[in-house]
C-alpha positions as CSV (number, residue, x, y, z in Angstrom):
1,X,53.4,6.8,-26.9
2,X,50.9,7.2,-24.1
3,X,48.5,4.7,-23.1
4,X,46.2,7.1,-22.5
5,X,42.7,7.3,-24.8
6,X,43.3,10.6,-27.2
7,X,39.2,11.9,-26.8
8,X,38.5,13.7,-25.1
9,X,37.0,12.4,-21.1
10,X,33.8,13.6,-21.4
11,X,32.6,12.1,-24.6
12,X,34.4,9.1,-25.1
13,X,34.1,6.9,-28.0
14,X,34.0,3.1,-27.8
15,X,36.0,1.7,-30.7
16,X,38.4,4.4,-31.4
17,X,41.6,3.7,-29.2
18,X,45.0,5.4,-29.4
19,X,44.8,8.1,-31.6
20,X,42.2,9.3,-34.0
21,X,41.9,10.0,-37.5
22,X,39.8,12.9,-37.8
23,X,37.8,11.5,-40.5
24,X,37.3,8.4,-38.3
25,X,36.0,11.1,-34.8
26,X,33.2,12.7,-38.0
27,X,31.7,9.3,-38.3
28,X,30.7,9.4,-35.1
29,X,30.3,13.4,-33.9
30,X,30.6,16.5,-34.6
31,X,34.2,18.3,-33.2
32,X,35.8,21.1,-31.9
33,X,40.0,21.7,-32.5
34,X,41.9,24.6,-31.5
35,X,45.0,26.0,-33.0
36,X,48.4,26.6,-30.8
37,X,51.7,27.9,-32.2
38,X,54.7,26.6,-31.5
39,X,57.4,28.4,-29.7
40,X,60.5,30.1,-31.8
41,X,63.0,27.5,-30.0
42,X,63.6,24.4,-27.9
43,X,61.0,25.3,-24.8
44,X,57.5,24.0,-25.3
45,X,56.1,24.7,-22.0
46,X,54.4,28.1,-22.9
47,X,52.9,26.1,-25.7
48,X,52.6,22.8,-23.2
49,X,50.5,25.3,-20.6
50,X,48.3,26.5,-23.6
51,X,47.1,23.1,-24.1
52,X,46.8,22.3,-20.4
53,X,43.6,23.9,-19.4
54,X,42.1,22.7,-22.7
55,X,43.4,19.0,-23.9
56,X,40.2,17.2,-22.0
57,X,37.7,19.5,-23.7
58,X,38.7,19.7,-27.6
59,X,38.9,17.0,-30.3
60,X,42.1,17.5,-31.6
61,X,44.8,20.2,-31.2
62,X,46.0,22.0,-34.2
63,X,49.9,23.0,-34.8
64,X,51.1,25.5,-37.2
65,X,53.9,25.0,-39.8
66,X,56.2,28.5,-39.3
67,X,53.0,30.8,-40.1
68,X,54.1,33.7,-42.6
69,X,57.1,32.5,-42.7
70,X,58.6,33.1,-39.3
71,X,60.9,30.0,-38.2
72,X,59.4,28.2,-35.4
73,X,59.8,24.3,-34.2
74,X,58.5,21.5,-35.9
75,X,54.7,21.3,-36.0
76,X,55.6,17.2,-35.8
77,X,57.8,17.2,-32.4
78,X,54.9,19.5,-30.9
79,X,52.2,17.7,-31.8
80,X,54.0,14.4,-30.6
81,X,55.1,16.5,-27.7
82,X,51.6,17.4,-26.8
83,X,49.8,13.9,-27.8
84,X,52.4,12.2,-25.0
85,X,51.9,14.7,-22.4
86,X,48.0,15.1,-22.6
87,X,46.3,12.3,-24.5
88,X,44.5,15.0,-27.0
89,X,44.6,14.3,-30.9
90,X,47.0,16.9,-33.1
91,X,46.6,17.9,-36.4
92,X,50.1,19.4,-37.5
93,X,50.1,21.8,-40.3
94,X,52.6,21.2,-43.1
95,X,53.5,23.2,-45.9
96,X,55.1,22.4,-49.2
97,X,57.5,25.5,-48.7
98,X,60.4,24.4,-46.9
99,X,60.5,20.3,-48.0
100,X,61.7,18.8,-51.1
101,X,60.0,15.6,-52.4
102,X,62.6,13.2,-50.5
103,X,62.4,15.7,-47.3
104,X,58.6,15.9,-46.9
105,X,58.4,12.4,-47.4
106,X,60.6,10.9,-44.6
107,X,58.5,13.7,-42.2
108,X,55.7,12.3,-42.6
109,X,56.8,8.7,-42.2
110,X,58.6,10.0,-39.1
111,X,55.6,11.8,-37.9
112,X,53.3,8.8,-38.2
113,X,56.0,6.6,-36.6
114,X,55.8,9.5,-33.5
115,X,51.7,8.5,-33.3
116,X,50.4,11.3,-35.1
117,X,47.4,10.6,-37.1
118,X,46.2,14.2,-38.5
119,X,47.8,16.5,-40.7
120,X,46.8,20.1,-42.7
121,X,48.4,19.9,-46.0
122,X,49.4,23.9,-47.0
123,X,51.3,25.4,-49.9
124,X,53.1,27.8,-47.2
125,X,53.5,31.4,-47.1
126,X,55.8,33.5,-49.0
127,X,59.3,33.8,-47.9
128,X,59.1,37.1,-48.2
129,X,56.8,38.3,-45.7
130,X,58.8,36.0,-43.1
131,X,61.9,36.1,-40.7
132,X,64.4,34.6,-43.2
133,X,63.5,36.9,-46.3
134,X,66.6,35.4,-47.8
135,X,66.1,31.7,-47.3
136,X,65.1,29.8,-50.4
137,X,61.5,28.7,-51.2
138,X,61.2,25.0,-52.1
139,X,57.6,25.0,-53.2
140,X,58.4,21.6,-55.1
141,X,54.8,22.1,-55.8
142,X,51.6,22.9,-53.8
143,X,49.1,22.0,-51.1
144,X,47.1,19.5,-54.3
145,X,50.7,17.9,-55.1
146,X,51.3,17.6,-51.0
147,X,47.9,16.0,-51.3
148,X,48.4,13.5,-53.6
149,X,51.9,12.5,-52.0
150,X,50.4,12.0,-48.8
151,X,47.7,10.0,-50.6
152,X,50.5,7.7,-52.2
153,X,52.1,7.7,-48.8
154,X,48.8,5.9,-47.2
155,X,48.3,3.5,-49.9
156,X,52.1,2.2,-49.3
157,X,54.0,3.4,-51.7
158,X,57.1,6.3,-51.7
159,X,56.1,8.5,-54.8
160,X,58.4,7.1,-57.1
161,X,56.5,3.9,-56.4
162,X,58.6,2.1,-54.3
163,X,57.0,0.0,-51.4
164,X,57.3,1.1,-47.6
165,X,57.6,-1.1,-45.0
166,X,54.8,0.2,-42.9
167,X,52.7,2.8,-44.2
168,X,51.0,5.4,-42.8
169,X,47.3,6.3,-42.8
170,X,46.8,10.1,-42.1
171,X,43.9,11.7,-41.9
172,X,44.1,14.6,-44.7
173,X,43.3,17.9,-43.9
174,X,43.2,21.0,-46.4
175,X,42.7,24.7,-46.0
176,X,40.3,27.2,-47.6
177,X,38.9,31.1,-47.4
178,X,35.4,31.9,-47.2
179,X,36.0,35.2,-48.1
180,X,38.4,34.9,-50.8
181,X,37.6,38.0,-53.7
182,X,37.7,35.2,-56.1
183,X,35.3,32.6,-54.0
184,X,34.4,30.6,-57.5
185,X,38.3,29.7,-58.0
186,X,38.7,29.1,-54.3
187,X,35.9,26.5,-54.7
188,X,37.4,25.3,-57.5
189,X,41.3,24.8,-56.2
190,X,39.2,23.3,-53.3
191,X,37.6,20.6,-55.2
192,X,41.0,20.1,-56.6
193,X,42.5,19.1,-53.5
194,X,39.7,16.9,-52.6
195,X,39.7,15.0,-56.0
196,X,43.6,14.3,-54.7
197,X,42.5,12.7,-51.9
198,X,41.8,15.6,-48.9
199,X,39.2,14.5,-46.1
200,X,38.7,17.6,-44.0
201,X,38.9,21.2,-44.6
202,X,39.9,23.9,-41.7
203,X,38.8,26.9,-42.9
204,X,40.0,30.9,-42.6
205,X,38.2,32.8,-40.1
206,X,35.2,34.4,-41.1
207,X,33.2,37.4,-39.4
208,X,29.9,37.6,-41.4
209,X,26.9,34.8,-42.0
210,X,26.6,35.5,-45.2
211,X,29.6,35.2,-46.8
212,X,29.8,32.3,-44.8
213,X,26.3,30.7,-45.9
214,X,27.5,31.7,-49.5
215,X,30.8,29.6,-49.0
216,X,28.9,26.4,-47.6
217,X,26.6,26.6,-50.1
218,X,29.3,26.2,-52.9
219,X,31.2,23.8,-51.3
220,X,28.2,21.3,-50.6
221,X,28.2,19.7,-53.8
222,X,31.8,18.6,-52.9
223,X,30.8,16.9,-49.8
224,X,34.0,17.5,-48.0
225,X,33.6,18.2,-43.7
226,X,34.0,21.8,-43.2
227,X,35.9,23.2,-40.2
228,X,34.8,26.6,-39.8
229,X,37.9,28.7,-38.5
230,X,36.4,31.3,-35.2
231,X,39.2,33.6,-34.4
232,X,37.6,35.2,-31.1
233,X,38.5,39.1,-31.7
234,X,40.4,40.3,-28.1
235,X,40.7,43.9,-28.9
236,X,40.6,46.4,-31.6
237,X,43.8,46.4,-32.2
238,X,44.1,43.3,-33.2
239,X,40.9,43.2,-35.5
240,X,42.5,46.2,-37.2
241,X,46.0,43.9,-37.7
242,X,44.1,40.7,-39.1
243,X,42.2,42.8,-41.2
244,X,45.4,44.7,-42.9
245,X,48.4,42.5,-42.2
246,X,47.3,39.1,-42.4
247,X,46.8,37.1,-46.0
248,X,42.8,36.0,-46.4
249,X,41.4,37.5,-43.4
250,X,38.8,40.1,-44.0
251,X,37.0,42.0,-40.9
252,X,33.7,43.9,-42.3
253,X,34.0,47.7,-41.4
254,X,30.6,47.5,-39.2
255,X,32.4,45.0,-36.7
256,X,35.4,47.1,-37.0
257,X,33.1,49.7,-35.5
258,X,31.7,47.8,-32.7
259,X,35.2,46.6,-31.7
260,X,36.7,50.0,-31.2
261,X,35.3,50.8,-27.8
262,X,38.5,52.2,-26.3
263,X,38.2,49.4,-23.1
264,X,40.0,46.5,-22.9
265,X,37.5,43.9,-21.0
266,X,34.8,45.6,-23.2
267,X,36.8,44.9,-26.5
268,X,37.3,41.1,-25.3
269,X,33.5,40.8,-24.2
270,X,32.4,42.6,-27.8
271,X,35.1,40.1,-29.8
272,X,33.7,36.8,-27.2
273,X,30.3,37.9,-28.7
274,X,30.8,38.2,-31.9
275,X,32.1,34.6,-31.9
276,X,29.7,33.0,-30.3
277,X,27.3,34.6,-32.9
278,X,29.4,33.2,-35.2
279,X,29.4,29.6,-33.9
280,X,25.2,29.9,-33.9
281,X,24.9,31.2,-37.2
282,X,27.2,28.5,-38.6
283,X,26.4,25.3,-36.1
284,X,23.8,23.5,-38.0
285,X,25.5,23.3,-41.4
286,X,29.8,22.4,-40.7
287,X,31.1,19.2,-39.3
288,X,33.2,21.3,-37.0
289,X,34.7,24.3,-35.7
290,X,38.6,25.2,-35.6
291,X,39.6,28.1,-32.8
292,X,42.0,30.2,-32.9
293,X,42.7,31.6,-29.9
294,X,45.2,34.4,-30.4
295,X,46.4,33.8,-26.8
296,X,43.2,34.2,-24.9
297,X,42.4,30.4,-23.6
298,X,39.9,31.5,-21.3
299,X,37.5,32.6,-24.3
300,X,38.3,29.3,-25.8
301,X,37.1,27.5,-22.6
302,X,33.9,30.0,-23.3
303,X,32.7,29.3,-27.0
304,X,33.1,25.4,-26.2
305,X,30.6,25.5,-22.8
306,X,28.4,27.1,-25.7
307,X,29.2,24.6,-27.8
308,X,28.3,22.1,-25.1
309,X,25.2,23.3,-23.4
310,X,23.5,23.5,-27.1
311,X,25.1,19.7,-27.5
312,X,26.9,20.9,-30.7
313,X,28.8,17.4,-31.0
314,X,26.0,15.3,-31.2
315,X,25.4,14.6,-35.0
316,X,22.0,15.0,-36.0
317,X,19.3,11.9,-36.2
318,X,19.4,10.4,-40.0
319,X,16.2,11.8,-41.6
């Protein structure tokens, strides 16, 4: 691996060398990741030039797991890929869908042995909605079994109880949706997944305050680091495809509205906007924030110089 520190230049952390946990980079600050999706084949360099403008001004870069179901490459390679070439801390996703027990397991002990530290335990999407309608689901079990197997994992066991010879120690990420119809059973699958041993939680994104400040409010009590998920809105278009194609994502019909302005810089300046409302609204109360660019790294590079001038990182004085 490189010998380079993975934090980023600008806020650097005395103590923490190599890569980070993210649990470990919360005890100390407040952090900002951003989502990249791997390519569907062998060349990584659109991805690799995705990460380039932003690896010294994130946290940790996050690396989906074949979203709905459309093959990509490994989440693991990328991320050890992109730790290598930039010095940035990954967070790949991984999803219960496509691994047996035995399968899953050797992954993660490969992706540990590779130097990655971070990983976003999901059940996976359906099949269905994917590329490969007739491959086979696994779904051994779901993202609170994946939980508890990377949980045995760390504490240096195989999950039939068998010692390893090295063991890994990831930092254990989980998903949820703010805006779920059912919130109270989302909060309670969530508190699930933390009772198995989840440390961090990346959110869905979300496009209103209050369903937001209803969502932090029930998930307090569980005292679980929130991630917010921002997914900057480019055009109208594609708030109108989040809000009807894509599972848990729910644009409110007002914002709809605002985004359909039939230009596309203004569409991009009203979606920039809206985000970095977002990000104020939310700022005071989440550990973090997870960005989704949707292509657009130039309005990533925007929403963290906001981040930065208000000195988002910076964890608040005890009280």
């Amino acid at each position: 691996m490189s010998s380079r520190a993975l934090t980023p230049s600008h806020t650097p952390l005395p103590g923490l060398q190599g890569p980070v946990r993210i649990p470990d980079l919360l005890a100390h600050r407040r952090v900002v990741t951003v989502e990249v999706k791997p390519p569907k084949g062998c060349d990584v360099g659109s991805a690799l030039a995705e990460v380039a403008p932003i690896a010294d001004r994130v946290d940790a870069v996050n690396i989906t797991d074949s979203t709905l179901a459309r093959m990509k490459i490994s989440s693991i390679a990328l991320a050890a890929i992109i730790q290598e070439r930039f010095g940035v801390n990954t967070v790949f996703n991984f999803t219960a869908r496509d691994r047996n027990l035995i399968g899953l397991q050797s992954e993660l002990l490969g992706g540990w042995a590779l130097g990655c530290r971070n990983l976003l335990a999901l059940t996976g999407d359906a099949v269905a909605i994917g590329d490969h309608p007739e491959a086979k689901p696994v779904f051994e079990f779901n993202s609170v079994g994946l939980v508890k197997t990377v949980r045995t994992l760390n504490e240096g066991t195989d999950a039939t109880g068998h010692p390893l010879e090295g063991k890994p120690h990831y930092g254990i990420g989980v998903a949820a949706n703010p805006t779920a119809p059912k919130l109270e059973s989302e909060i309670k699958r969530l508190a699930k997944k933390v009772e198995a041993g989840a440390e961090f939680v990346m959110t869905q994104p979300v496009y209103e305050p209050q369903s937001l400040h209803r969502f932090l409010d029930l998930v307090a009590p569980l005292g679980i680091p929130v991630l917010l998920g921002i997914l900057p809105l480019k055009s109208f278009k594609l708030a109108r495809f989040l809000d009807e194609k894509v599972p848990g994502v729910h644009i409110p019909t007002d914002l709809l509205a605002r985004m359909n302005k039939g230009d596309p810089e203004a569409e991009l300046a009203q979606g920039t906007q809206e985000a970095m409302a977002m990000l104020d609204a939310a700022r005071d109360r989440v550990a973090g924030f997870h960005i989704m660019p949707a292509g657009h790294t130039g309005v990533v590079l925007a929403l963290v110089d906001h981040l930065d001038r208000v000195g988002f990182r910076a964890l608040p004085p005890p009280q």
